[in-house]
C-alpha positions as CSV (number, residue, x, y, z in Angstrom):
1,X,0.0,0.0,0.0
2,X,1.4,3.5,-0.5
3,X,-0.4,5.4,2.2
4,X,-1.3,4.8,5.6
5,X,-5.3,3.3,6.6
6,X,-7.7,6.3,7.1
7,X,-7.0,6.9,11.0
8,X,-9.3,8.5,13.7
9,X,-8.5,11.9,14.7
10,X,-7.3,10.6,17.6
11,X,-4.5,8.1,16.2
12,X,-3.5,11.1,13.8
13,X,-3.0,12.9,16.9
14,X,-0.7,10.2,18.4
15,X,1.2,8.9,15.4
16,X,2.2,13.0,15.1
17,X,3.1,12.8,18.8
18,X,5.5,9.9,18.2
19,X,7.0,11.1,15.4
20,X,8.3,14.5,16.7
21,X,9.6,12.6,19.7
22,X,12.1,11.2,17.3
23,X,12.5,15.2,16.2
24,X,13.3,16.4,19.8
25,X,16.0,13.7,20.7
26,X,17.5,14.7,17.5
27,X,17.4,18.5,17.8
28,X,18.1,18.5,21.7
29,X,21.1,16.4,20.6
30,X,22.5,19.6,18.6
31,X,21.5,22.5,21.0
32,X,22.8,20.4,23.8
33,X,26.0,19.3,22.4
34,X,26.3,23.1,21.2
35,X,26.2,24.0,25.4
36,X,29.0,21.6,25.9
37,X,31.5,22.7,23.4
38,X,33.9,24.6,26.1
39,X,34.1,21.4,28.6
40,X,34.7,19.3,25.6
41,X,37.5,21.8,24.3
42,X,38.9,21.6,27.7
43,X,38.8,17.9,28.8
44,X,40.3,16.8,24.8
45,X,42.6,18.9,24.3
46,X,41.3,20.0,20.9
47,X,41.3,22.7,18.8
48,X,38.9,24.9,17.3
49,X,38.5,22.4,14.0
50,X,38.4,19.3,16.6
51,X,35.2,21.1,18.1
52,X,33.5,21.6,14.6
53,X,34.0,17.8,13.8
54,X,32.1,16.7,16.9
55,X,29.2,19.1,15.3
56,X,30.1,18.4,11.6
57,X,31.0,14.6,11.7
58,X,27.0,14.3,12.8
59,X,25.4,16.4,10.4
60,X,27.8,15.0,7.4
61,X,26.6,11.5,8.0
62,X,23.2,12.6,8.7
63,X,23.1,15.1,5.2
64,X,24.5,12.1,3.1
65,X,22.4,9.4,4.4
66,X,18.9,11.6,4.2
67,X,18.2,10.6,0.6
68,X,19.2,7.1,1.0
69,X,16.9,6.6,3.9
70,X,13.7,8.6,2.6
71,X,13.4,6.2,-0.3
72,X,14.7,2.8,1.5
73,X,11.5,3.7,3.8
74,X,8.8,4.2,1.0
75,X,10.4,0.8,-0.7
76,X,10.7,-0.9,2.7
77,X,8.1,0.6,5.0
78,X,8.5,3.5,7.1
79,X,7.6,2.1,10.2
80,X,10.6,-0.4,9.6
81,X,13.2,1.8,8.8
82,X,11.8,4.2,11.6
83,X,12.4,1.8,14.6
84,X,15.3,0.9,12.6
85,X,16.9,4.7,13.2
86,X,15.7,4.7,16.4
87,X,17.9,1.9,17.5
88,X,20.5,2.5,16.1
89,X,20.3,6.4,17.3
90,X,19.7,5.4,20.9
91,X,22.8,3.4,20.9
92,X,25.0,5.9,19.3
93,X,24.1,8.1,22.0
94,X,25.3,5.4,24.6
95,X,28.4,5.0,22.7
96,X,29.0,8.8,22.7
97,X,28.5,9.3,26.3
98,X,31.4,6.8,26.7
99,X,33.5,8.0,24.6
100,X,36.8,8.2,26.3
101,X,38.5,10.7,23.3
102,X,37.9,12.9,20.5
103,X,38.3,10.4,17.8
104,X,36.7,8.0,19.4
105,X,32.9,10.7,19.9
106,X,33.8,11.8,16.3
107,X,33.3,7.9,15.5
108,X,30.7,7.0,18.0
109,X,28.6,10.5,16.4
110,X,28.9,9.0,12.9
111,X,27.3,6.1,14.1
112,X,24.2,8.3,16.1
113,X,23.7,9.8,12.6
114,X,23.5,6.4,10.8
115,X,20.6,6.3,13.0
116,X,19.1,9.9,12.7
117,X,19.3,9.8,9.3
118,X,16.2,7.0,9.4
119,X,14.5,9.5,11.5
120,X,13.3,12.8,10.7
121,X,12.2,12.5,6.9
122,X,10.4,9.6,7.4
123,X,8.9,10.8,10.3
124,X,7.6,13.7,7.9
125,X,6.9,11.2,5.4
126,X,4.7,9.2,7.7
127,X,3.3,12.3,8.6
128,X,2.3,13.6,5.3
129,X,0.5,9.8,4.6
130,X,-1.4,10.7,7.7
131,X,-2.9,13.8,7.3
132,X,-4.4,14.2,4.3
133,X,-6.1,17.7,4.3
134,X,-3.8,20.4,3.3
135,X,-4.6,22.7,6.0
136,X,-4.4,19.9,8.8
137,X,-1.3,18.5,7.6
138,X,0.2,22.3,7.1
139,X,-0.9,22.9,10.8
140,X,0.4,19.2,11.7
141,X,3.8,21.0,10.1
142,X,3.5,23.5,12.4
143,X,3.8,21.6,15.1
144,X,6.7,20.2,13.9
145,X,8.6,23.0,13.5
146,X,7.1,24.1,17.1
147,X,9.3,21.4,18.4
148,X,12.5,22.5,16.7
149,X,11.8,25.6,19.1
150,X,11.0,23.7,22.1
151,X,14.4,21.7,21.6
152,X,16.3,25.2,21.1
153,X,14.7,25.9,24.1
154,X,15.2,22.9,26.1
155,X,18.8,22.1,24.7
156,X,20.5,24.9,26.3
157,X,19.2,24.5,29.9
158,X,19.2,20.7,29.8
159,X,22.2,20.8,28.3
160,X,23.9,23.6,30.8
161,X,22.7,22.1,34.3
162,X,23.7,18.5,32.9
163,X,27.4,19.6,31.9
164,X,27.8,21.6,35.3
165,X,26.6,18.8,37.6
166,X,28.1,15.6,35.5
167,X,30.3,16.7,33.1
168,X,29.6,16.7,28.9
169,X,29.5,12.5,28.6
170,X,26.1,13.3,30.4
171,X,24.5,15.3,27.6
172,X,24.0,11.6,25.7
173,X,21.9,10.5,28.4
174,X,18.7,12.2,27.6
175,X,18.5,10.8,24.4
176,X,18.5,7.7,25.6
177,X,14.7,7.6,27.9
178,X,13.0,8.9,25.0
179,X,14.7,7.1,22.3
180,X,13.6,4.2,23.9
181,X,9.8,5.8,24.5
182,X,9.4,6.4,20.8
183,X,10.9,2.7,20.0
184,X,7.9,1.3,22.0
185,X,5.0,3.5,21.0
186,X,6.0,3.3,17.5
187,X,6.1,-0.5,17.9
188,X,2.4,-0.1,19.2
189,X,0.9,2.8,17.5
190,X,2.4,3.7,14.3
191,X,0.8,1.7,11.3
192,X,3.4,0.6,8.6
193,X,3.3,2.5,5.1
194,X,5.0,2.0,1.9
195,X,5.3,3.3,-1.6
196,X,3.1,1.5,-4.2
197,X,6.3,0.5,-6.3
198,X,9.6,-0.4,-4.9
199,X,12.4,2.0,-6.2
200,X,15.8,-0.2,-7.0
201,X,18.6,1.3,-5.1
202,X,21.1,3.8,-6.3
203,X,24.5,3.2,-4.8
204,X,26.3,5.1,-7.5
205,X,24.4,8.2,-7.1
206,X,24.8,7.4,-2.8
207,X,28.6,7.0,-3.0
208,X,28.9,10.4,-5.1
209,X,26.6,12.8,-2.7
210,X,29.5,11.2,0.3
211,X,31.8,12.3,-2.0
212,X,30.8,15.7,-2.4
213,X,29.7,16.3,0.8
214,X,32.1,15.0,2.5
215,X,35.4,16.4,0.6
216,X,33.3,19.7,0.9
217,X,33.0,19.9,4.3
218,X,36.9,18.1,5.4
219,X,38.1,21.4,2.8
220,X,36.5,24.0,4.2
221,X,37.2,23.1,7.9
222,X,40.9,22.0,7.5
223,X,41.9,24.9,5.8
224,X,42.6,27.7,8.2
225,X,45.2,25.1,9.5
226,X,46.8,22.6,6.6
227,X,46.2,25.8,4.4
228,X,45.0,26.4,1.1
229,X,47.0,24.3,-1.2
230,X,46.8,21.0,0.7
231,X,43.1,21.0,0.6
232,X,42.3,21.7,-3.2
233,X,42.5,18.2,-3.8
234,X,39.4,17.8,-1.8
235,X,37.5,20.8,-3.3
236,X,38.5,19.1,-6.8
237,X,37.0,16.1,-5.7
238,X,33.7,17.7,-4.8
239,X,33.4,19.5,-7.7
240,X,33.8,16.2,-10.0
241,X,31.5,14.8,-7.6
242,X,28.8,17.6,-8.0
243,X,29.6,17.4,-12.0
244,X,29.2,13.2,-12.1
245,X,25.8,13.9,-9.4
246,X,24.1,15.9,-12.6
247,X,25.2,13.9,-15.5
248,X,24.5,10.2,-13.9
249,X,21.2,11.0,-12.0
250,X,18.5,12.0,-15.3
251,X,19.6,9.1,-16.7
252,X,18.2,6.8,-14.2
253,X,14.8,5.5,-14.3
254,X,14.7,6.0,-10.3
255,X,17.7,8.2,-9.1
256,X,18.3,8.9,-5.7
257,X,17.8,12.6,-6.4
258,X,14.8,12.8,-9.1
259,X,16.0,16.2,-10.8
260,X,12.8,17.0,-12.0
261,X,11.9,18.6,-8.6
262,X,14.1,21.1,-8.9
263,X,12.2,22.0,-12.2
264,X,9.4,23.8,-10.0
265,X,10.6,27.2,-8.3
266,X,9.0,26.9,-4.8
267,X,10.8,23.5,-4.3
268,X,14.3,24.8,-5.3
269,X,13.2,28.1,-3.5
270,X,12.9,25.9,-0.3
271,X,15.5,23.7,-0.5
272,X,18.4,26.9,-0.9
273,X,16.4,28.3,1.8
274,X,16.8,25.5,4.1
275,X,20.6,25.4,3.3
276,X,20.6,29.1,4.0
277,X,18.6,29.4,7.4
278,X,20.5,26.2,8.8
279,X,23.9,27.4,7.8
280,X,22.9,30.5,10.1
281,X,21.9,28.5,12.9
282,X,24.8,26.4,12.7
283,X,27.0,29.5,13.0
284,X,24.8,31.2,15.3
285,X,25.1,28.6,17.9
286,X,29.2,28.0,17.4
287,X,30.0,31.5,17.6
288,X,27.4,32.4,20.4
289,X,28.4,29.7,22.4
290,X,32.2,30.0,22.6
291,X,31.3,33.7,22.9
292,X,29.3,33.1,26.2
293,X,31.8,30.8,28.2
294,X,34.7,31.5,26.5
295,X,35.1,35.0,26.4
296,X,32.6,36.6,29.0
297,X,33.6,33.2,31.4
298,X,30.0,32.4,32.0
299,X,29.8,28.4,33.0
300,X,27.2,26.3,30.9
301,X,24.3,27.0,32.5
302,X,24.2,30.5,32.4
303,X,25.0,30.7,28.7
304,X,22.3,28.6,28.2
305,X,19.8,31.2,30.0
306,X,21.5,33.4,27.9
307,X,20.2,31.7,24.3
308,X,16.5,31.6,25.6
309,X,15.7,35.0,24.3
310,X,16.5,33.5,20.6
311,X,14.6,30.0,21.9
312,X,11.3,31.2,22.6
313,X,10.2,33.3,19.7
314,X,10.9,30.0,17.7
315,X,9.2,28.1,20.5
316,X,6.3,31.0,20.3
317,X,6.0,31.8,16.5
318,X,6.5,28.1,14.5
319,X,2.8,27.3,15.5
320,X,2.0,30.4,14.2
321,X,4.0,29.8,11.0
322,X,2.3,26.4,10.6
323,X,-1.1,28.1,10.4
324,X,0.2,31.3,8.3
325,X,1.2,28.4,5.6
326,X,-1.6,26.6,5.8
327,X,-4.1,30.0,5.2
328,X,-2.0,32.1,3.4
329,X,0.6,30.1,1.6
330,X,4.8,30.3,2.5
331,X,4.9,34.1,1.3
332,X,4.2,36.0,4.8
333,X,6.4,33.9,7.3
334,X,9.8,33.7,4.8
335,X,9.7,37.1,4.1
336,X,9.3,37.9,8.3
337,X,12.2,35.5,8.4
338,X,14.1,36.8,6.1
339,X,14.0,40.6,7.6
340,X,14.3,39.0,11.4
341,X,17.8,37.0,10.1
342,X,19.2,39.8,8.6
343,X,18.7,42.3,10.9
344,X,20.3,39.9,13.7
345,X,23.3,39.8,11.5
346,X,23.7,43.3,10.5
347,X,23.2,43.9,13.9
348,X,26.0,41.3,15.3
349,X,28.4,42.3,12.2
350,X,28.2,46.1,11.8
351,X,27.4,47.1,16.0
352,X,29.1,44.7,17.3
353,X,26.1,43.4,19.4
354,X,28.1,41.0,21.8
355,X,29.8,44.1,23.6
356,X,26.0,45.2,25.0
357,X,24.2,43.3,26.9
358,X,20.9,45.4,25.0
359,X,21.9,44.6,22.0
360,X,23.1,41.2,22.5
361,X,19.6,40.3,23.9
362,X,18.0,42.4,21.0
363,X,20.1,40.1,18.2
364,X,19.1,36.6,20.0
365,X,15.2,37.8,19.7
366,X,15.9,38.8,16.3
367,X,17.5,35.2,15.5
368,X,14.3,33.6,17.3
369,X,12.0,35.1,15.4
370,X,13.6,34.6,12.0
371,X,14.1,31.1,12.7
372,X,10.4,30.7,14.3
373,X,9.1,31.6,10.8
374,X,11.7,29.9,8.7
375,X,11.0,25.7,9.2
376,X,7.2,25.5,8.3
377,X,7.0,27.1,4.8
378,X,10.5,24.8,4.2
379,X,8.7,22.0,4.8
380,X,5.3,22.3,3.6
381,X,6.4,23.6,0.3
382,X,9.2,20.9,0.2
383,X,6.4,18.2,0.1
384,X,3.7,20.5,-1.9
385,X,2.6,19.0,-5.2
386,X,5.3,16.1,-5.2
387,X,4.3,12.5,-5.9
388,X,2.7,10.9,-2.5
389,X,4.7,7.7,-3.7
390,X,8.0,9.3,-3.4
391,X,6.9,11.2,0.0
392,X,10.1,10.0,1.7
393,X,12.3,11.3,-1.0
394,X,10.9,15.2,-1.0
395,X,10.9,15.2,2.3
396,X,14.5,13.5,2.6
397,X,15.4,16.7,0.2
398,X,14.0,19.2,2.3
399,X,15.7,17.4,5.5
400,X,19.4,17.1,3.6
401,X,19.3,20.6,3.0
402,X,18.7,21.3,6.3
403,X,21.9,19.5,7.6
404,X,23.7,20.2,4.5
405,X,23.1,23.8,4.9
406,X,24.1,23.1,9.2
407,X,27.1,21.6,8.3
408,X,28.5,24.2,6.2
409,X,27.2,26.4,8.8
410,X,29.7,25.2,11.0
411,X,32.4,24.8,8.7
412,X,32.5,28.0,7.0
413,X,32.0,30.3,10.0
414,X,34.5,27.5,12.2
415,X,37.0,28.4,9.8
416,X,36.1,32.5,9.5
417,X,36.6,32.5,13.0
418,X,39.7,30.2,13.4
419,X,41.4,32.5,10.4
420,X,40.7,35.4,12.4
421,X,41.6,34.5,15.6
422,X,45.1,32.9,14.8
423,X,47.7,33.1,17.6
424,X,46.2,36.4,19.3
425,X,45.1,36.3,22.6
426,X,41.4,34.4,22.3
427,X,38.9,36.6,24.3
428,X,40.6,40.0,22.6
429,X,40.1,38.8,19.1
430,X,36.9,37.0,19.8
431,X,34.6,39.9,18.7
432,X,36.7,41.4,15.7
433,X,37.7,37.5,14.2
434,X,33.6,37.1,14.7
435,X,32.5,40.1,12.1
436,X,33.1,37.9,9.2
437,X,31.2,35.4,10.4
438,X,28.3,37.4,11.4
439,X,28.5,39.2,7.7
440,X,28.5,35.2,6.3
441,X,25.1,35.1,8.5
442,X,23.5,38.5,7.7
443,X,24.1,37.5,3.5
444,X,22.1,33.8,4.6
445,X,19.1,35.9,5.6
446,X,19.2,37.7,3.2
447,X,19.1,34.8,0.9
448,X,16.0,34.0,2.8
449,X,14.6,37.0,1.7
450,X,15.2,37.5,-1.2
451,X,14.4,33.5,-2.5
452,X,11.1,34.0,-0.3
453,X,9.8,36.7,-2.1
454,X,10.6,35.3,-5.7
455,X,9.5,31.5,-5.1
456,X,6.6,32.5,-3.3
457,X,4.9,34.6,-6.7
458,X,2.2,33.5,-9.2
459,X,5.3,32.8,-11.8
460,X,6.9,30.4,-9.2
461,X,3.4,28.7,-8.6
462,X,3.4,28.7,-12.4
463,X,6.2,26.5,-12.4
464,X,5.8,24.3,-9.8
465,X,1.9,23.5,-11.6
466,X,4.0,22.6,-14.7
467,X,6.5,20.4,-13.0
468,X,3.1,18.3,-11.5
469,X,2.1,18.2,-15.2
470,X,5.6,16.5,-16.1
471,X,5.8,14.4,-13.2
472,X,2.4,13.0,-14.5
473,X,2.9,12.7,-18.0
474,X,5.9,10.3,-16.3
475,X,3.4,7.9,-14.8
476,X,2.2,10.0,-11.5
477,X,-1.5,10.4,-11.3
478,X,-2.9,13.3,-9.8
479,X,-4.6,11.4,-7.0
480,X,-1.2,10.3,-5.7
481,X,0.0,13.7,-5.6
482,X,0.2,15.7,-2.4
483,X,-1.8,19.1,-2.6
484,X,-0.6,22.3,-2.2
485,X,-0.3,23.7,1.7
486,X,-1.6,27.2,0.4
């Protein structure tokens, strides 16, 4: 069967429930782990580029195995690969809280995101074969994204009273309880789904997006220390990668990455957007944080108090969002988002908003608010007007750029701030080294912005109606296509 049994209101309620538990472990692991940076920097030994792998390591694994899993669950059953990623993600976590160095958490977090990467698009997927309305499953959305708040929320505090009371290993631990929660109520409550026709595997077009991604990332971060010249090999790479990626994937019946998509403008509008708005939350967490304890000496816990003023606006506003999508289309919330972002990064990169504590608070809210409005029209229009049998694919798309976009996050502003920072004394250079950065964020939302306002139009809705028409004439009947949010 390709979608789920017609399920009480009830049971919809529950299944959505179950499936954002597997979204909170996931996002409390980065807010968290975000928290502990400064104990980790000081117990290993390790360098600026040794904290960005701990971050990076995850979301590489996690952006190249996105894809892979979305269409494995619609051939295998989403249920299946579900409990499959919750495993294995509830063990990593174990692994990484006994991690005894930093190559050893580098390896034991490649593992967690073997297991992540089974989680989060085809927890959308199974959400988008259980609400079928528009509105409800744009509103169902929004509650989604209201959890990517609540973990910003929760991740800091959780995060700072766990690493001051029993050191970072104990940050795993929560994702252990409710890892094991959602492994049982899924086992009970989630019915199984699958896609109508099994799509055949695509290793070659797998083994290519590692590639790229992963020579990307290793380039970018290892630069500002092996220099320039010993990493164009590695940018070479990704480029023939990214070359090989095009020319291989239209030729395939069923490709990894069906191409097509990207022929309708709100769906490449969302998925640079996601890269965009994640790359800015990736840098705005790494730079804030070693900000907070490292240069104004606050201990864990405090500098997480300190990132609840960006928290709840996104804890506040992605409901809102949700609903805004659902009645009024994307438009409204990514253009808010895209002023909010930019403002916080003008604000960060032309005042200098660290060296207030006005401003400082004024730039978190700004952040919150951006981001608040920034996940439900990604999402909904990510998964608008694509084929319901390849669900776990468009949403996998939506979910890589998310990481993708996280990871490069960390890398590019990592290695901004390691460049500019260089032998000087750490806490003097902190700010200056950190303008960079903050103009890297500031051009992100901006990109927000300015994508939000031209995907959003009658010409990009224009496009997107004649990609459906394609996408049909290429065997997918309307009825198995998933209707527009707005």
């Amino acid at each position: 069967m390709d979608v789920m049994p017609e399920l009480s209101q009830r049971r919809r309620l529950l299944v959505l429930a179950i499936c954002c538990m597997s979204l909170l472990i996931v996002g409390l692991d980065t807010t968290v782990l975000n928290v502990a940076l400064p104990s980790m920097q000081k117990e290993l030994h390790t360098s600026t580029a040794g904290l960005q792998w701990t971050i990076d390591a995850y979301t590489l694994v996690l952006a190249s195995l996105l894809m892979l899993a979305g269409s494995t669950a619609d051939r295998l059953g989403r249920k299946r690969v579900f409990i499959a990623g919750l495993t294995v993600f509830t063990l990593g976590s174990l692994l990484c809280s006994l991690a005894p160095n930093l190559e050893t958490l580098v390896a034991f977090r490649m593992i967690q995101a073997v297991g992540g990467s089974m989680l989060n698009p085809v927890a959308m997927s199974i959400i988008t074969n259980t609400f079928m309305d528009p509105r409800e499953r744009a509103r169902a959305i929004g509650v989604w994204g209201g959890v990517v708040g609540i973990s910003m929320a929760a991740g800091p505090l959780v995060g700072g009273f766990l690493v001051e009371s029993a050191g970072w290993q104990s940050i795993f631990w929560i994702n252990i309880p409710v890892g094991i929660a959602a492994l049982l109520l899924t086992l009970r409550f989630v019915p199984e789904s699958r896609a109508p026709k099994a799509r055949r595997p695509d290793p070659v077009g797998q083994l290519l997006v590692i590639a790229l991604f992963g020579s990307l990332t290793y380039a970018i971060i290892e630069a500002p220390t092996s220099g320039f010249t010993s990493v164009l090999p590695f940018f070479a790479v990704a480029l023939a990668a990214l070359l090989a990626l095009l020319s291989y994937e239209p030729r395939r019946a069923e490709p990894l990455i069906d191409l097509r998509f990207f022929r309708s403008a709100p769906f490449s509008g969302a998925t640079v957007i996601a890269v965009g708005a994640f790359a800015s939350l990736g840098g705005f967490l790494f730079l804030s944080t070693l900000y907070l304890q490292n240069v104004r000496g606050l201990d864990a816990l405090h500098a997480g108090l300190w990132m609840l003023p960006m928290a709840i606006p996104t804890v506040v506003l992605a409901p809102i969002a949700g609903r805004l999508v659902g009645s009024r289309g994307p438009r409204i919330p990514l253009l808010i988002a895209g002023v909010a972002m930019t403002a916080c990064g003008v604000l960060f990169a032309a005042f200098e908003a660290e060296t207030s504590n006005v401003t400082l608070f004024l730039g978190y809210v700004l952040f919150g608010i951006g981001f608040g409005f920034v996940n439900s029209p990604i999402t909904n229009t990510a998964v608008s007007g694509m084929p319901r049998e390849q669900a776990g694919v468009a949403a996998a798309v939506a979910s890589t750029s998310r990481q993708l976009g996280q990871t490069l996050g960390v890398a590019v502003i990592g290695a901004v701030l390691a460049s500019g920072i260089g032998s000087s004394t750490y806490a003097k250079s902190f700010v200056t080294a950190a303008r960079p950065a903050w103009w890297i964020v500031t051009a992100c939302g901006l990109t927000v912005l300015i994508l939000g306002a031209l995907t959003t139009g009658p010409w990009a809705r224009a496009t997107a109606a004649r990609t459906a028409e394609r996408l049909q004439g290429a065997g997918v009947r309307e009825g198995e296509r998933i209707p527009a949010g707005g």
